[in-house]
Wavefront OBJ file of the C-alpha trace (Angstrom):
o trace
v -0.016 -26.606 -9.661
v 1.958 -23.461 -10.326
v 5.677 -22.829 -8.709
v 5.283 -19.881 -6.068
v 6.335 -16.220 -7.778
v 9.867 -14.653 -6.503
v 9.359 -11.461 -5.152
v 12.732 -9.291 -5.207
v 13.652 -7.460 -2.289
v 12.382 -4.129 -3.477
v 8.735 -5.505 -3.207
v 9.194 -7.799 -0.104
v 10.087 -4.663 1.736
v 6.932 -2.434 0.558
v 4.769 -5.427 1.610
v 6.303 -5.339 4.910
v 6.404 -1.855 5.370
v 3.149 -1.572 6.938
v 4.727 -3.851 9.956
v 8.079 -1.777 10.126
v 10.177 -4.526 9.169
v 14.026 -4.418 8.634
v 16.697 -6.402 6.791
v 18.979 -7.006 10.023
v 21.723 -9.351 8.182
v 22.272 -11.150 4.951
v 24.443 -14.470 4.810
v 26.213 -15.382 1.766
v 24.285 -18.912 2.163
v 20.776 -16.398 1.077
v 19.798 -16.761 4.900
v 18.333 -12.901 6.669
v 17.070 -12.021 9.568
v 14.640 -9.810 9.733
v 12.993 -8.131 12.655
v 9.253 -6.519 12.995
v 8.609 -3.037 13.867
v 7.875 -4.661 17.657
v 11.012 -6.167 17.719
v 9.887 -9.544 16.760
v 13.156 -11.706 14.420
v 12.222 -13.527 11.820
v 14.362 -14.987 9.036
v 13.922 -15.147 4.986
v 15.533 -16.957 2.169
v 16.683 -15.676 -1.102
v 16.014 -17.225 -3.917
v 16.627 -16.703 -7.447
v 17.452 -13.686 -6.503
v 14.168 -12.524 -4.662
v 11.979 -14.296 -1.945
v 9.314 -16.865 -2.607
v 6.148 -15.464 -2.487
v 5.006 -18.109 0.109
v 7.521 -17.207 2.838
v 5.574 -13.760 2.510
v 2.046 -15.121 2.967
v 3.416 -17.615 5.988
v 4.951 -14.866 7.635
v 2.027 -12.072 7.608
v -0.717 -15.529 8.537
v 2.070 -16.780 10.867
v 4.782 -14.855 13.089
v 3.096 -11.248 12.139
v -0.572 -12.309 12.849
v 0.317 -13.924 15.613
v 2.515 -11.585 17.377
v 1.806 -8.418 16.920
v 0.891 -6.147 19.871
v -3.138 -5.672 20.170
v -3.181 -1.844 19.394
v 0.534 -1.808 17.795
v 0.807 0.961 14.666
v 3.410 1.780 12.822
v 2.145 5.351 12.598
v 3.573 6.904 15.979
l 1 2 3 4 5 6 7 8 9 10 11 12 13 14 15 16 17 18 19 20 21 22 23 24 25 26 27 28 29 30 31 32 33 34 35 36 37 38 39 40 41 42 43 44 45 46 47 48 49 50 51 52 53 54 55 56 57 58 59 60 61 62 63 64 65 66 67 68 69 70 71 72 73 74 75 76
């Protein structure tokens, strides 16, 4: 079994993009919260500098998949 790949922030934010999602706050502990382009907070955890790769795929299978708006765009 291989260890998950960290993402760095540049690349966690162009994945999430799609879903309007901001950085709200960082914590020097590596904690954020985040919040979806429907208002939605969420929170992250750096590591290593960057983001596991699984918080990614939990979050878009998880809180994004399960609460986004039927019929939401980010494209007004």
């Amino acid at each position: 079994m291989s260890a998950a790949r960290i993402i760095k922030y540049a690349e966690m934010l162009a994945r999430l993009t799609p879903y309007k999602c901001v950085r709200v706050t960082h914590y020097d502990s590596g904690l954020e919260i985040w919040e979806t382009g429907w208002d939605e907070p969420f929170t992250l955890w750096v590591e290593n500098d960057g983001y596991s790769e699984l918080q990614y795929f939990r979050l878009i299978g998880g809180l994004i998949a399960q609460t986004m708006p039927a019929g939401w765009s980010a494209t007004p």
